[in-house]
C-alpha positions in Angstrom: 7.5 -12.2 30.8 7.3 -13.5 26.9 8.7 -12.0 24.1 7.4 -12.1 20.6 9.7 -14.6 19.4 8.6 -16.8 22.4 5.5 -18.7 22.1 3.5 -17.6 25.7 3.5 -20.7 28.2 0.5 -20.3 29.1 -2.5 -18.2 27.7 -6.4 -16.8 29.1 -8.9 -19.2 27.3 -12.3 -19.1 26.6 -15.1 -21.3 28.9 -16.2 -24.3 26.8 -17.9 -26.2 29.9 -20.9 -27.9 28.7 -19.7 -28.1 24.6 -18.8 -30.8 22.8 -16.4 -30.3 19.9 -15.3 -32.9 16.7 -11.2 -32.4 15.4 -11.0 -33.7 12.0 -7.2 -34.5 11.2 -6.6 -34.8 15.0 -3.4 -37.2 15.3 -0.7 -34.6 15.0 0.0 -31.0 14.9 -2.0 -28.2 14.4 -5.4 -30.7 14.8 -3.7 -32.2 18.0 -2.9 -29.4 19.8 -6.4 -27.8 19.0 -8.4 -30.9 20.5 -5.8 -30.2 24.0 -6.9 -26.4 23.6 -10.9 -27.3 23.2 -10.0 -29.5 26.4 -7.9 -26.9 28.6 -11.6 -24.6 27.9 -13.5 -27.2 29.5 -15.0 -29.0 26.0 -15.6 -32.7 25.6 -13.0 -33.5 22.5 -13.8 -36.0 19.7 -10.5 -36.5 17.7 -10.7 -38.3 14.3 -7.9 -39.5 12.1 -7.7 -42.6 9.0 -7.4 -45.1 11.9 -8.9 -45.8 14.9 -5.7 -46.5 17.1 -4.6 -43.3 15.4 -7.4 -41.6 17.0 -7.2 -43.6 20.2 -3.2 -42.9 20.3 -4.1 -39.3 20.1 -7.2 -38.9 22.8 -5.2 -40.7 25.0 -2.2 -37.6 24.8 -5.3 -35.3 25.9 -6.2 -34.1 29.4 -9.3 -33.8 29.8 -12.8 -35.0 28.3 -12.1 -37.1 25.0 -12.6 -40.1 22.4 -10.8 -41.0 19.0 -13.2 -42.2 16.2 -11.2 -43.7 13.1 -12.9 -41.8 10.1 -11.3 -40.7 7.1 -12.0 -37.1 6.3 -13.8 -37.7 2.8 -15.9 -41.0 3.7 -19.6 -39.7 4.4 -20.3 -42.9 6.1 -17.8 -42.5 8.5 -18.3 -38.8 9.2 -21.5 -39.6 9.8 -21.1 -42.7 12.1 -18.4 -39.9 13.7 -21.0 -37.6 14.6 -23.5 -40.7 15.4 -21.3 -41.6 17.9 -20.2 -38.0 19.2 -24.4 -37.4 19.6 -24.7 -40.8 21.8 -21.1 -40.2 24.4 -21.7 -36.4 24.6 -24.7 -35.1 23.9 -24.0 -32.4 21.6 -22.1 -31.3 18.5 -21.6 -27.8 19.5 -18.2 -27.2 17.6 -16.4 -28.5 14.2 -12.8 -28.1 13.7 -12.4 -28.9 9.8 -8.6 -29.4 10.5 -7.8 -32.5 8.3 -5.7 -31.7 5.3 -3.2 -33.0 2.5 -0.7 -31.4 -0.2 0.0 -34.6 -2.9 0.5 -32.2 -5.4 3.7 -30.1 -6.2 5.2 -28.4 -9.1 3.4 -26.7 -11.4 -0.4 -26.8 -12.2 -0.4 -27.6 -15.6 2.1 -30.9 -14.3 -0.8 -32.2 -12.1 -3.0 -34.8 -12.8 -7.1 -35.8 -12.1 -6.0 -37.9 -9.1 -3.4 -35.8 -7.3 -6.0 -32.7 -7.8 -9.1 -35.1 -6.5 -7.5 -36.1 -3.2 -6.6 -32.4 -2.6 -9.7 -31.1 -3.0 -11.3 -33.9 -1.9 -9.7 -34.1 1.3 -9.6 -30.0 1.7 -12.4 -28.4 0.5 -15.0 -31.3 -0.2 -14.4 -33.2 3.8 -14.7 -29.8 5.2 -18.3 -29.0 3.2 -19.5 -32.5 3.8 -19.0 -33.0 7.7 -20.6 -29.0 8.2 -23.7 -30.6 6.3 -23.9 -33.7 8.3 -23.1 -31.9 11.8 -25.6 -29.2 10.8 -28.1 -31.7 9.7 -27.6 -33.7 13.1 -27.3 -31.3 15.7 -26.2 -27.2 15.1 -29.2 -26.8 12.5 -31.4 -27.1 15.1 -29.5 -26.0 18.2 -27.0 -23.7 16.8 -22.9 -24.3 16.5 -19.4 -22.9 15.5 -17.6 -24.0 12.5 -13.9 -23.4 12.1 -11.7 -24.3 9.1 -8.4 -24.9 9.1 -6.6 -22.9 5.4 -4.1 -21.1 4.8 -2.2 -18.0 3.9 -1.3 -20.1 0.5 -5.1 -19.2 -0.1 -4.6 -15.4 -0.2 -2.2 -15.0 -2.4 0.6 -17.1 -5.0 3.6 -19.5 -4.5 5.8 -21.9 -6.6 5.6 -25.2 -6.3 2.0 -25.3 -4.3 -0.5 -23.9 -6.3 -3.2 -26.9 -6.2 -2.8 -26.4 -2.8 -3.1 -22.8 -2.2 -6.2 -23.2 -4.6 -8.0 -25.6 -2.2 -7.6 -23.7 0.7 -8.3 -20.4 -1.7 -12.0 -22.0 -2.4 -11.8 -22.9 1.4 -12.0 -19.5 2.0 -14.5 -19.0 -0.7 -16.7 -21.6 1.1 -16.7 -20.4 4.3 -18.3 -17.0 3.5 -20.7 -18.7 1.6 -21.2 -21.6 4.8 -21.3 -18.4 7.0 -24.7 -16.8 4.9 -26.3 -19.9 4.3 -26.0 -21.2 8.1 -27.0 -17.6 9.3 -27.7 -16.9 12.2 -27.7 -20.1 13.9 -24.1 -21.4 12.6 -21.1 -19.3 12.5 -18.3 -20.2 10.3 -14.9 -18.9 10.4 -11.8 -19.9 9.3 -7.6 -19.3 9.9 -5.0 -19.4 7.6 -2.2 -20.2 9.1 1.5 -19.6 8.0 4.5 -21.7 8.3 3.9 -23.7 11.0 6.0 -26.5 12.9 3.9 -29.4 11.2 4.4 -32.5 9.3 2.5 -31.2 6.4 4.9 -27.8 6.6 7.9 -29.8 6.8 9.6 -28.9 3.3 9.3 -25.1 4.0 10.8 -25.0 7.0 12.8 -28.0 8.4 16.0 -27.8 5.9 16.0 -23.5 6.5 14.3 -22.8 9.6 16.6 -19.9 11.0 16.0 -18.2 7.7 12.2 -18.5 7.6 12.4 -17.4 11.2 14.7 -14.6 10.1 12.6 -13.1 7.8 9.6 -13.6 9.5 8.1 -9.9 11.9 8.1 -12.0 14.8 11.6 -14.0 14.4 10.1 -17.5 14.5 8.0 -19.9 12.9 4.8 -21.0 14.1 4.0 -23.4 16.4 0.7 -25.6 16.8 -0.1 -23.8 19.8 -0.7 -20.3 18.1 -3.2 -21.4 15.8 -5.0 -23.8 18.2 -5.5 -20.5 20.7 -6.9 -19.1 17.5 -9.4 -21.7 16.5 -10.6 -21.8 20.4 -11.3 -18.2 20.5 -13.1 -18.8 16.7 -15.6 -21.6 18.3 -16.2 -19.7 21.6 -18.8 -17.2 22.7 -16.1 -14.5 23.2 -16.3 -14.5 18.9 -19.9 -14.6 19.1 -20.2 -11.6 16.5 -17.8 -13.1 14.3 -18.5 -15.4 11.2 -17.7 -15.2 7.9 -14.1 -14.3 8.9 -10.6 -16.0 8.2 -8.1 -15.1 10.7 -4.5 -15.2 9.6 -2.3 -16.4 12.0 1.5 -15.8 10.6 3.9 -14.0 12.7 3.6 -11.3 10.1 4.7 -13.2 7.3 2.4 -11.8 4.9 4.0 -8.2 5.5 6.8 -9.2 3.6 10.6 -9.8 4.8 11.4 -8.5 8.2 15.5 -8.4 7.7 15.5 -5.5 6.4 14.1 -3.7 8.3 15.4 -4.8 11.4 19.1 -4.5 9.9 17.6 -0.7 9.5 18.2 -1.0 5.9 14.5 -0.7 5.1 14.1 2.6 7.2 13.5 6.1 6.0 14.2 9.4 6.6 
C-alpha cells in the first residue's frame, strides 16, 4: 500500500501501441523518465539532447522501442533533421514532449542582460513553438497529434531570484492556449507545471534544504521525475482526448501554501 509521501512503484498507464513520440531535453530527469513512461505505454521513443552520444547514452537506459538524435532544442535544422529521421525509423510523429529547458538567469530582472534573457527564452518558449510548427507541418497537421509542454508552477505566480525564468514558462503557458486554438481540432496541446522536483535544473531549491521543502510541502516530499512523467503520458494519450488547452500542475500541493502548520494543528480552527 503507498502513502502520499511515497512515490507509487508502479502505476496504470495509458496504451500507446502503435505511436511514436519525440522527448526534447531527454538525457536526464524529468525528459528521461518521460521517454521510459511513453515506452512502458507501448510508444516508439525518440530522445534528443545537445549531443548525439548524450542521446544515445540515454535511449540506451530505456526499455523498450527507442533512438537518440543529437539536436539542440533551438537549431531549426536539427529539429527538423530530428523529425526527418523520426518520420523514416517509425513512421509517425504522433506525440511531442517539449521537455528541454534552461535557467541562466538569476537575480533580479532589471540585473539581466540580452544574452542571459535570449537563451532562456530561446531555449523555453521559442524551441517549444518551433518544433510544434515543424512536427505539425511534417506529420500531426495532417494526421492529428498531442503536444505536451514541460513549465512550471514559477509561471503562475512570483519568486525571487527566478523571474526570467518564471516569465518564460509564464508565456509557455500563454502559448499553449493559443497552440491549443490554432491546432484545433486536429492537435491538442497541453501543458504541466511542475513544482520542485528532484532535477538538475531544481537543484538550488532543494538539494542544500530538502527536509524543509519536503516539510512544508501537502504531501511531505519533493517531487520526483516519475510524477510528472505519469502526467505528461496521460496528457499525450487518448484517455485525455477531451483535454487541450490545459496546464496541469503537478506539485504535491505546494501551491496551497505551507503545510506545517497545519499539520502541527496550529493552522486549525474552531
Amino acid at each position: 500500500m503507498t502513502t502520499a509521501s511515497t512515490p507509487p512503484s508502479s502505476r496504470a498507464v495509458p496504451d500507446l501501441s502503435g505511436k511514436t513520440a519525440i522527448v526534447t531535453g531527454a538525457s536526464r530527469g524529468i525528459g528521461l523518465a518521460t521517454a521510459q513512461a511513453l515506452a512502458d505505454a507501448g510508444a516508439n521513443v525518440v530522445l534528443t539532447s545537445r549531443k548525439q552520444e548524450a542521446a544515445d547514452a540515454a535511449a540506451a537506459q530505456i526499455a523498450g522501442n527507442a533512438i537518440g538524435v543529437g539536436a539542440h532544442a533551438v537549431e531549426e535544422d536539427q529539429a527538423r533533421r530530428c523529425i526527418d529521421r523520426t518520420l523514416e525509423t517509425y513512421g509517425s510523429v504522433d506525440i511531442l514532449i517539449n521537455n528541454a529547458g534552461t535557467n541562466p538567469a538569476f537575480g533580479p530582472l532589471i540585473d539581466q542582460d540580452h544574452g542571459r534573457f535570449a537563451k532562456t527564452f530561446d531555449v523555453n518558449l521559442w524551441a517549444p513553438l518551433m518544433w510544434t510548427a515543424l512536427a505539425t507541418e511534417a506529420w500531426m497537421g495532417e494526421h492529428g497529434g498531442s503536444v505536451v509542454n514541460t513549465a512550471s508552477i514559477g509561471g503562475l505566480g512570483h519568486e525571487a531570484g527566478i523571474g526570467m525564468y518564471n516569465a518564460s514558462k509564464a508565456a509557455l503557458i500563454y502559448v499553449t492556449k493559443q497552440l491549443a486554438l490554432e491546432l484545433s481540432p486536429k492537435v491538442r496541446v497541453n501543458a504541466v507545471a511542475p513544482g520542485v522536483v528532484r532535477t538538475k535544473l531544481a537543484e538550488a531549491l532543494w538539494k542544500d534544504h530538502e527536509e524543509r521543502v519536503a516539510a512544508s510541502t501537502a504531501l511531505d516530499r519533493i517531487g520526483e521525475p516519475d510524477d510528472v512523467a505519469a502526467a505528461i503520458v496521460f496528457l499525450a494519450s487518448d484517455a485525455a482526448g477531451w483535454v487541450t488547452g490545459e496546464t496541469m500542475v503537478i506539485d504535491g500541493g505546494q501551491r496551497l501554501g505551507d503545510a506545517t502548520a497545519y499539520r502541527t494543528g496550529a493552522g486549525v480552527g474552531v
